[in-house]
C-alpha positions as CSV (number, residue, x, y, z in Angstrom):
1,X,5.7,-35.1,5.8
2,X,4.9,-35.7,9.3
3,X,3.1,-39.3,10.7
4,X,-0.2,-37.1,10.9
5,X,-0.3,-35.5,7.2
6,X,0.4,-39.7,6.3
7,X,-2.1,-40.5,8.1
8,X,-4.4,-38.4,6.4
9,X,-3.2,-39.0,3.5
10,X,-3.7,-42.9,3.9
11,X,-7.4,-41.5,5.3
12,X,-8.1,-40.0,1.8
13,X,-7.6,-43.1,-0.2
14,X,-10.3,-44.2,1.6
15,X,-13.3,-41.9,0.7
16,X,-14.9,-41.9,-2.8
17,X,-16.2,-38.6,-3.6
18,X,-18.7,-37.1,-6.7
19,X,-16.5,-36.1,-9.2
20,X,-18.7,-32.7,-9.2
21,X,-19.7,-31.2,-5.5
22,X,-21.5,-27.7,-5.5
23,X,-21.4,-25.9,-1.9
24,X,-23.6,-23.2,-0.9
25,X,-21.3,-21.8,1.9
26,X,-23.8,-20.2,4.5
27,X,-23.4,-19.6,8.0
28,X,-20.8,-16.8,8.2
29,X,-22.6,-14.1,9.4
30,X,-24.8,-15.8,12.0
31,X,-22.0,-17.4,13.5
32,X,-19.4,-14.1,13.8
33,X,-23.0,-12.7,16.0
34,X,-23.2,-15.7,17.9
35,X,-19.0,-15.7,18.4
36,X,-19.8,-11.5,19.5
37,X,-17.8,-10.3,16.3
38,X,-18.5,-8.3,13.4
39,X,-20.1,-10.2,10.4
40,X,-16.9,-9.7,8.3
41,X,-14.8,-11.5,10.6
42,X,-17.3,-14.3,9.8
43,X,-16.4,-14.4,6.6
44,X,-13.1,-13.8,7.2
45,X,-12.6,-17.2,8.9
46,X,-14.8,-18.9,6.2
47,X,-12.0,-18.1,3.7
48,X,-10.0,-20.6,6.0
49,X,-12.7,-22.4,5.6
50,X,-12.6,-22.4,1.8
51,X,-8.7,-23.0,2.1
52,X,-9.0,-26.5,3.9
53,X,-11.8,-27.7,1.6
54,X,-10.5,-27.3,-1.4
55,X,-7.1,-28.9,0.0
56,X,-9.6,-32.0,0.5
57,X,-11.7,-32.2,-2.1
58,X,-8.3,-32.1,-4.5
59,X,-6.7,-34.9,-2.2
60,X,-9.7,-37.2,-2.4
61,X,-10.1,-36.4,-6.3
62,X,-13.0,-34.3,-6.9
63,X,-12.9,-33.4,-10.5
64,X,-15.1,-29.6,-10.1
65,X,-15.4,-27.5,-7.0
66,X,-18.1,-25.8,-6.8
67,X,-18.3,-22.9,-4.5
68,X,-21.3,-20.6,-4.2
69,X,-19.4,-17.3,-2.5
70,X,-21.7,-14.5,-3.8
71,X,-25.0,-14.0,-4.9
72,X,-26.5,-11.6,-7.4
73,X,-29.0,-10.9,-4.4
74,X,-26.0,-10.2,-2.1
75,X,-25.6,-7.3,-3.9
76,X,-28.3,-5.7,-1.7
77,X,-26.6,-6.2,1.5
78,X,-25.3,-3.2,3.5
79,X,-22.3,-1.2,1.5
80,X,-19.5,-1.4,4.0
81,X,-20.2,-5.4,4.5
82,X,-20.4,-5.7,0.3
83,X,-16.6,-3.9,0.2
84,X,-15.3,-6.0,3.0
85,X,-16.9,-9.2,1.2
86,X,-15.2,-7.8,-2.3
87,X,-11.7,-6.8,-0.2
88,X,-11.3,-10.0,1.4
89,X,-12.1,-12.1,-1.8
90,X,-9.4,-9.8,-3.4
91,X,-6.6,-11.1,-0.5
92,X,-7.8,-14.4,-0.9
93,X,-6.8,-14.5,-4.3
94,X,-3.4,-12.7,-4.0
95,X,-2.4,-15.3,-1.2
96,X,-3.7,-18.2,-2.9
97,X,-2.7,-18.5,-6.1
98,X,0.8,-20.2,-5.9
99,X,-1.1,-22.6,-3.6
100,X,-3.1,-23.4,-6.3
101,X,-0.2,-23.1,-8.9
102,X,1.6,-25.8,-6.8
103,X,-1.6,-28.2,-6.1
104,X,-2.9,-28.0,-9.5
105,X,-5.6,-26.5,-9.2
106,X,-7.0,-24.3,-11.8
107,X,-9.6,-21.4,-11.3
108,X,-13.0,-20.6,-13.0
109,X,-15.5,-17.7,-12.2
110,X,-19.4,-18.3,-13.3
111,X,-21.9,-15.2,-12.7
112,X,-22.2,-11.7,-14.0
113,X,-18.5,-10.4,-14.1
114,X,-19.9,-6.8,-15.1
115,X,-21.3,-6.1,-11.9
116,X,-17.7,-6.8,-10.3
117,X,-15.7,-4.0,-8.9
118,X,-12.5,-3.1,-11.0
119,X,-10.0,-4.3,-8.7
120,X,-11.8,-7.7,-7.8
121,X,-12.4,-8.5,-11.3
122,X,-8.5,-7.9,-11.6
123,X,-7.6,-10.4,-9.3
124,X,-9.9,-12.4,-10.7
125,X,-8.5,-12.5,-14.2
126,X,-4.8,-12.7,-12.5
127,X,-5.5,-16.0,-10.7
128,X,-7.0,-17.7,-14.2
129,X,-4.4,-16.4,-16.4
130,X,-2.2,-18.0,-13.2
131,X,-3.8,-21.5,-12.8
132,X,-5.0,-21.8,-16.8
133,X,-2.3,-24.7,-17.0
134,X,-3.2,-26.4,-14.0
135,X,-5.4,-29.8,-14.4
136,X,-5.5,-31.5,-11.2
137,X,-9.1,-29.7,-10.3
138,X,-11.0,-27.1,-10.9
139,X,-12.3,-24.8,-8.0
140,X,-15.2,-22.5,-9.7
141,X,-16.4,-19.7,-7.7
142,X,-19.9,-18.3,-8.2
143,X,-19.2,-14.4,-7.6
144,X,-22.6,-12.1,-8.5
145,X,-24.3,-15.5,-9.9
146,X,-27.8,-16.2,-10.1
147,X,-29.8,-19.3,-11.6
148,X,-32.5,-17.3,-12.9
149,X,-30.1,-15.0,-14.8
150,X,-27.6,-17.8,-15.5
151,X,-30.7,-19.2,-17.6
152,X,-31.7,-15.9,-19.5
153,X,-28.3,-15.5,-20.4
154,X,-27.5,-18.7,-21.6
155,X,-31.3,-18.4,-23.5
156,X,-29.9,-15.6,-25.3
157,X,-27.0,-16.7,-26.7
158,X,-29.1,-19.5,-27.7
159,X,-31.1,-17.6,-29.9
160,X,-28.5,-15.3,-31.2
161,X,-27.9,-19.0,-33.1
162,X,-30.8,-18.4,-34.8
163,X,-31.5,-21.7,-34.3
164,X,-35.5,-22.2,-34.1
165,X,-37.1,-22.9,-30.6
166,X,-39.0,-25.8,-32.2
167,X,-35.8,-27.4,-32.2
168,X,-34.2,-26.6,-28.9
169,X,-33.3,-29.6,-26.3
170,X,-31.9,-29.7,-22.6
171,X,-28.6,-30.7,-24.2
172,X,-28.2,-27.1,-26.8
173,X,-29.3,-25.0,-23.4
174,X,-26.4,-26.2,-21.1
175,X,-24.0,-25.9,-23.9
176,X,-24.4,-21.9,-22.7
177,X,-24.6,-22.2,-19.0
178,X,-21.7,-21.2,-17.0
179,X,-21.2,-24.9,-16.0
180,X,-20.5,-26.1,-19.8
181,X,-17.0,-26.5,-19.5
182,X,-17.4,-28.5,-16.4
183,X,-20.7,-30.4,-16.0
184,X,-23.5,-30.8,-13.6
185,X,-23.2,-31.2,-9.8
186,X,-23.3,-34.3,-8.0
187,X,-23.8,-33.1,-4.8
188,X,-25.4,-30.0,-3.6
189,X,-24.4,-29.4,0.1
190,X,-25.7,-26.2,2.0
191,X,-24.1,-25.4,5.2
192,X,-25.8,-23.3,8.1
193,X,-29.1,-24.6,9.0
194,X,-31.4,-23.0,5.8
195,X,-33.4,-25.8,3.8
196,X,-33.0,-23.9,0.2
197,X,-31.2,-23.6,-2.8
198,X,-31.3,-20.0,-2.7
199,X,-31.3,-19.5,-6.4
200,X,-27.9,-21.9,-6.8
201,X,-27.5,-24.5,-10.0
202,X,-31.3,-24.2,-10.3
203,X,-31.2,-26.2,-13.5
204,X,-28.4,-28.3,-12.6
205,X,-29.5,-29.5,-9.6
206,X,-32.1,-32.0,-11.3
207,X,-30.8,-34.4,-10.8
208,X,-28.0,-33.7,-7.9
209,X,-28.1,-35.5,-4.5
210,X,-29.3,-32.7,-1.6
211,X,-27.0,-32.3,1.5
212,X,-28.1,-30.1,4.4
213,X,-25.8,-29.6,7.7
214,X,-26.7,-27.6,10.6
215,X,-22.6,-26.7,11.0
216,X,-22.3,-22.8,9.5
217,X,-19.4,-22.8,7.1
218,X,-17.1,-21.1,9.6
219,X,-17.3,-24.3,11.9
220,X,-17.0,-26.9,9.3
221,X,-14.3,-29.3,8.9
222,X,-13.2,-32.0,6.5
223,X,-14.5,-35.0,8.7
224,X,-18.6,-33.8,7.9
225,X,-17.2,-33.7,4.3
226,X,-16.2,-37.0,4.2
227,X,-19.0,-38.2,6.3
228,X,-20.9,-36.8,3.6
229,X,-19.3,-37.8,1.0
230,X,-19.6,-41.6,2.4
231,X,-23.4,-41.3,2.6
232,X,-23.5,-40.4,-0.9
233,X,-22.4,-43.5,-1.8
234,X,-25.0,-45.1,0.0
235,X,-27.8,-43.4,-2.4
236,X,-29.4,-44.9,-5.9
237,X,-29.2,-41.9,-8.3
238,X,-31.8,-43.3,-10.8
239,X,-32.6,-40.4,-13.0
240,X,-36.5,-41.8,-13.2
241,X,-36.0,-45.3,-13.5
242,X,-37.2,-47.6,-11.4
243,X,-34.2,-49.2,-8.2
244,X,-34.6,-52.6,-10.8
245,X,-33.8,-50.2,-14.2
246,X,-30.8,-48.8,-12.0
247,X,-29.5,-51.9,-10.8
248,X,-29.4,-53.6,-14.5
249,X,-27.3,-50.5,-15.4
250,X,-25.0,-50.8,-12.7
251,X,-24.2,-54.5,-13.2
252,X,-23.3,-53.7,-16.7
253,X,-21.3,-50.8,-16.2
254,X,-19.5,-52.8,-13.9
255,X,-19.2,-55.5,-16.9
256,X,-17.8,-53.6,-18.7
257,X,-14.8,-52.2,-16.5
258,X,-14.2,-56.0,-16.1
259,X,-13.5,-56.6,-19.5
């Protein structure tokens, strides 16, 4: 280990981050056009990107990554980008699963898996069956994911139970979305400029503190993160109640962990 990786090391012990962060991961495209490249090569360099952030978010001990890589809408784009996008998530895999092997990270996929080309849904599968042991983190990519259809899905299931509507509650709903096994986001941060969700953790995100950078995902580094993460501590997440309510509960969660 060299004085730097230390030093960055010592740099990570610092930051306190949400146990959940979601990230929509926008920007790829427009910055490849303003670089004079093909769009693919935009994505291309967001998979280093992806690489370096997850790195971070395990160091600094985030419990559930996030990571908003493909829409259901994306599905619409031009063919030869779609193959590319599929191809290059395919290579990423391949390459990165002793990584994540060694670093304890474990893979999960949320979205429509039907829709998935044979050979990406085979990679897919691999790097699960791979990292299934792994506990340090979970990195959960949202590949041909929607909110909308994340919700009649997990309604559906629902009322296979047979359970009646009368009775439903938040609580029996989120038992079927594809975040069950890991929880509600935190954070929400969307890189890239755009102002929107863009149909990502729509019911999740009640509650979830909004982050918006300018940087496209291509140009963004581990120092916003943190920068962002640090702010994030600096916000009241009162869940309706009023700062007073939220203050109380504070104190006596603190109580408690002094006991």
């Amino acid at each position: 280990m060299t004085v730097h990786d230390k030093q960055d090391l010592l740099d990570c012990t610092k930051v306190i981050p949400p146990a959940n962060v979601a990230i929509i991961m926008d920007g790829n495209g427009r910055w490849a056009q303003a670089c004079g490249l093909p769009r693919v090569e935009g994505h291309r360099h967001g998979a280093k990107v992806v690489r370096d952030i997850t790195e971070y978010c395990r160091e600094v001990g985030v419990r559930n990554l996030y990571l908003y890589a493909f829409s259901q809408q994306n599905w619409d784009r031009p063919a030869d980008e779609v193959q590319a996008l599929m191809t290059l998530l395919e290579e990423y895999l391949w390459q990165e699963i002793p990584t994540m092997r060694e670093n304890g990270i474990k893979l999960g996929v949320m979205g429509d898996k039907t829709l998935l080309p044979s050979n990406t849904l085979r990679a897919l599968n691999q790097a699960m069956e791979a990292t299934k042991h792994c506990r340090e983190m979970n990195l959960v990519l949202a590949i041909s994911y929607g909110a909308r259809d994340e919700l009649i899905r997990a309604a559906k299931k629902l009322a296979a139970e047979g359970t009646n509507p009368e009775h439903w509650t938040p609580a029996m709903l989120s038992g079927y979305l594809d975040t069950a096994p890991y929880g509600d986001p935190d954070l929400i941060l969307r890189t890239g400029g755009e102002l929107r969700l863009s149909n990502f953790l729509l019911w999740q995100a009640s509650y979830a503190e909004l982050f918006f950078t300018d940087t496209p995902w291509p140009s963004f580094r581990r120092t916003e993160l943190e920068s962002i993460f640090n702010d994030y501590q600096t916000r009241q997440r009162r869940y309706g109640q009023t700062p007073a309510q939220t203050a109380q509960l504070t104190e006596r969660r603190v109580g408690r962990r002094k006991k």
